[in-house]
PLY file of the C-alpha trace (Angstrom):
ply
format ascii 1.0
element vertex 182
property float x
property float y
property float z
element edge 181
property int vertex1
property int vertex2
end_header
41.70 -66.27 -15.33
37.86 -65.88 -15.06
37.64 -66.78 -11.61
40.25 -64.08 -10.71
38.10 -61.96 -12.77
34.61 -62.77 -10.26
37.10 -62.74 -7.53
37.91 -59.51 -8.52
34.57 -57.85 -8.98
33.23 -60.17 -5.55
36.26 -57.94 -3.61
35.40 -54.21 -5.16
31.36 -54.94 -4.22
32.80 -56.01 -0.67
34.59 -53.38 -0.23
32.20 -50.73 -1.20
29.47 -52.63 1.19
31.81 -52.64 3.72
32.90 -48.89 3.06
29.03 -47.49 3.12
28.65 -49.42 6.32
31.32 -47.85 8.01
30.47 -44.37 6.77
26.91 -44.62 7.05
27.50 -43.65 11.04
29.12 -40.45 10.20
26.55 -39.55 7.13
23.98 -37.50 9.79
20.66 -37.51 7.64
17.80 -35.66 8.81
14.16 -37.45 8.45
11.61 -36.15 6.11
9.69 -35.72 9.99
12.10 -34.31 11.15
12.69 -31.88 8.09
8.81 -31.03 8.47
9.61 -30.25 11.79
12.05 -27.70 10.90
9.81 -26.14 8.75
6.86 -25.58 11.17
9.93 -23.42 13.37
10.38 -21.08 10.85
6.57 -20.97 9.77
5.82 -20.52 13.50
7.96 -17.33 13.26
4.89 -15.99 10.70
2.36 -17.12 12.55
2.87 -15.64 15.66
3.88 -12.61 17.17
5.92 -11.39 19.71
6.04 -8.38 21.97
8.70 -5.65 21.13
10.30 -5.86 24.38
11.14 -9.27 23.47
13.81 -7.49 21.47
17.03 -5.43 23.33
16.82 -3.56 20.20
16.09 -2.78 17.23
18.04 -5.13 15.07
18.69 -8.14 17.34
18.15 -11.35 16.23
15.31 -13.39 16.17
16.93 -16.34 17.84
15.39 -20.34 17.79
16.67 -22.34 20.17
17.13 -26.17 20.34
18.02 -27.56 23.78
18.64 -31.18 24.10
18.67 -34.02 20.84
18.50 -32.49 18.03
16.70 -33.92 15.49
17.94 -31.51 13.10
21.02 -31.61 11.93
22.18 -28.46 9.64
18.67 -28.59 7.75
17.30 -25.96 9.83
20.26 -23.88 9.31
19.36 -24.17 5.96
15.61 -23.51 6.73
16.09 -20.09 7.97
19.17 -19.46 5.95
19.05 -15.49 5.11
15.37 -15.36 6.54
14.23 -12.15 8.60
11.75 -11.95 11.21
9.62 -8.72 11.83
13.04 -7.13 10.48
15.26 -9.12 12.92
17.58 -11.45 11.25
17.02 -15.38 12.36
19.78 -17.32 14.06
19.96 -20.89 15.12
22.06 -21.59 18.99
22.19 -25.09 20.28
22.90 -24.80 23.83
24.12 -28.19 25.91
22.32 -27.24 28.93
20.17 -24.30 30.46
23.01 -22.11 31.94
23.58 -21.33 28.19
20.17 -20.14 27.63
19.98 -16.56 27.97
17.89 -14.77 24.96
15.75 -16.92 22.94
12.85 -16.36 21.15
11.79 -19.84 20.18
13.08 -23.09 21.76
12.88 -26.43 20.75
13.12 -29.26 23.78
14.28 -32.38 23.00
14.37 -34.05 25.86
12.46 -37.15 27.13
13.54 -36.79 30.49
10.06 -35.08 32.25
11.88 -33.75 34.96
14.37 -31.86 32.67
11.24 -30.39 30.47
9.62 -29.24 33.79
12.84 -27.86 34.95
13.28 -25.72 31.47
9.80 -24.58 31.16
9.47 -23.24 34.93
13.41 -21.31 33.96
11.45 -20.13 31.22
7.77 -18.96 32.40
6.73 -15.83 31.65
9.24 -15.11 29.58
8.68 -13.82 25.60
10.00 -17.41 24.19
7.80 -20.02 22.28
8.45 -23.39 23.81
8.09 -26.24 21.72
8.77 -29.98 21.71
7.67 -33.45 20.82
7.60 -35.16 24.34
4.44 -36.74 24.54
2.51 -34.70 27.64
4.25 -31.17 26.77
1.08 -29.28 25.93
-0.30 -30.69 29.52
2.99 -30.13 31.40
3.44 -26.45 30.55
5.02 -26.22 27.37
3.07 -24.47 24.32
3.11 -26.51 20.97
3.38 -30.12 20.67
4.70 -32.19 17.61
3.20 -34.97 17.35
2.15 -37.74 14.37
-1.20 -38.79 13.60
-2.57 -40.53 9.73
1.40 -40.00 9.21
1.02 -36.25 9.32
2.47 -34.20 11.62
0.45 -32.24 13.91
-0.14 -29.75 16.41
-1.07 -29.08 20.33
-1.42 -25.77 21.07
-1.41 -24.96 25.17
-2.75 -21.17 24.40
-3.03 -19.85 28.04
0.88 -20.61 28.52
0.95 -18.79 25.34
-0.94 -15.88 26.02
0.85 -15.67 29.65
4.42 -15.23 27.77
2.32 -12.16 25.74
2.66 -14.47 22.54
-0.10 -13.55 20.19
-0.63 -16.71 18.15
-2.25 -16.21 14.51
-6.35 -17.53 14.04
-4.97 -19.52 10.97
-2.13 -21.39 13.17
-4.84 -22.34 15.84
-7.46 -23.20 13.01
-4.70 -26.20 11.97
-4.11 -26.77 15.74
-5.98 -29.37 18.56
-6.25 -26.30 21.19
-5.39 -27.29 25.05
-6.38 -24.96 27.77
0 1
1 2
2 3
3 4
4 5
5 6
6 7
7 8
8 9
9 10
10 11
11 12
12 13
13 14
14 15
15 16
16 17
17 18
18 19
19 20
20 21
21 22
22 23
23 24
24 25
25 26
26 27
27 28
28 29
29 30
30 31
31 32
32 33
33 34
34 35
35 36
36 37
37 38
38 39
39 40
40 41
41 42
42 43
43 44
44 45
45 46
46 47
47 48
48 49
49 50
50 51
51 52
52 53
53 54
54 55
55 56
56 57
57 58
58 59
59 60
60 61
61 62
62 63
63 64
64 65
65 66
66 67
67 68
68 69
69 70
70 71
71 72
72 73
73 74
74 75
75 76
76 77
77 78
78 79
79 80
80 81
81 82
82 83
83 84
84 85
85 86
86 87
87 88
88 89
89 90
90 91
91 92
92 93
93 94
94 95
95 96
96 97
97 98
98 99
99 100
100 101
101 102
102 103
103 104
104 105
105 106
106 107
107 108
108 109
109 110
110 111
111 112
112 113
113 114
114 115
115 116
116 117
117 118
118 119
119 120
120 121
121 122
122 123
123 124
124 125
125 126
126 127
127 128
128 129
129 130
130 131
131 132
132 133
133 134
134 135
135 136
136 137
137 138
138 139
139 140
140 141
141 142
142 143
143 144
144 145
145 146
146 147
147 148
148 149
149 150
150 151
151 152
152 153
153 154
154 155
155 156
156 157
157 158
158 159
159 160
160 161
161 162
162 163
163 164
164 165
165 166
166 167
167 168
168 169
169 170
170 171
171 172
172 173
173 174
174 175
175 176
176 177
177 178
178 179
179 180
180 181
């Protein structure tokens, strides 16, 4: 009777291993990196300002874009949950490919692929939308902030002449934090 018992209790931990293994997969979890990440997007949106003819009116969203992987998941839906930009209410679009993209205020790239970043940024130069991604050259290839880790912090590249050229007016306290490419 007491080895039916161990059998028992050896079968229930099996099967819960062998049930968290096969839902771990489905159980999307966003990394504390990534969830910093998230952050800096809508702390971006205070930091830096954008023309009013960025707008088609009034009360149009403030949209932020993410293109490509990503990284994500819902937690920066939650982020910007209820949160209003220079009055304009902020939505999140995820858009499989660039034919999608139409107004967007801030876009993250996650892509790896250079030639797809290059293609994006030269759809998107000139235009009013804050580019930003954590592909290793971005800053040099056109884009205007870089993620990227350093001391297990995560920092910033800021390319400000691709900034200034989309009339983005980026705050003295965001550059301050920033390594500054020109």
């Amino acid at each position: 009777m007491q080895n039916f018992a161990v059998l028992r209790k050896a079968a229930a931990c099996c099967s819960c291993i062998l049930f968290s293994v096969v839902c771990l997969p489905a159980q999307r979890t966003t990394s504390r990196e990534n969830q910093v990440k998230a952050v800096f997007l809508f702390n971006f949106t205070q930091f830096i300002e954008w023309p009013a003819s960025a707008f088609n009116s009034p009360d149009a969203p403030f949209i932020i874009g993410v293109i490509g992987n990503d990284p994500f998941g819902n937690y920066l839906d939650e982020t910007v949950a209820g949160e209003k930009v220079m009055n304009h209410p902020l939505v999140i679009q995820r858009y499989k490919d660039l034919g999608e993209l139409q107004t967007c205020h801030m876009l993250f790239i996650g892509q790896e692929d250079p030639q797809k970043i290059k293609t994006i940024l030269d759809v998107l130069n000139r235009r009013h939308t804050l580019t930003v991604s954590d592909y290793k050259n971005f800053a040099y290839s056109g884009g205007m902030i870089r993620f990227y880790t350093q001391e297990n912090k995560t920092r910033l590249q800021i390319n400000l002449s691709i900034a200034k050229a989309a009339e983005l007016n980026i705050s003295s306290k965001l550059l301050r934090v920033a390594e500054i490419i020109d």
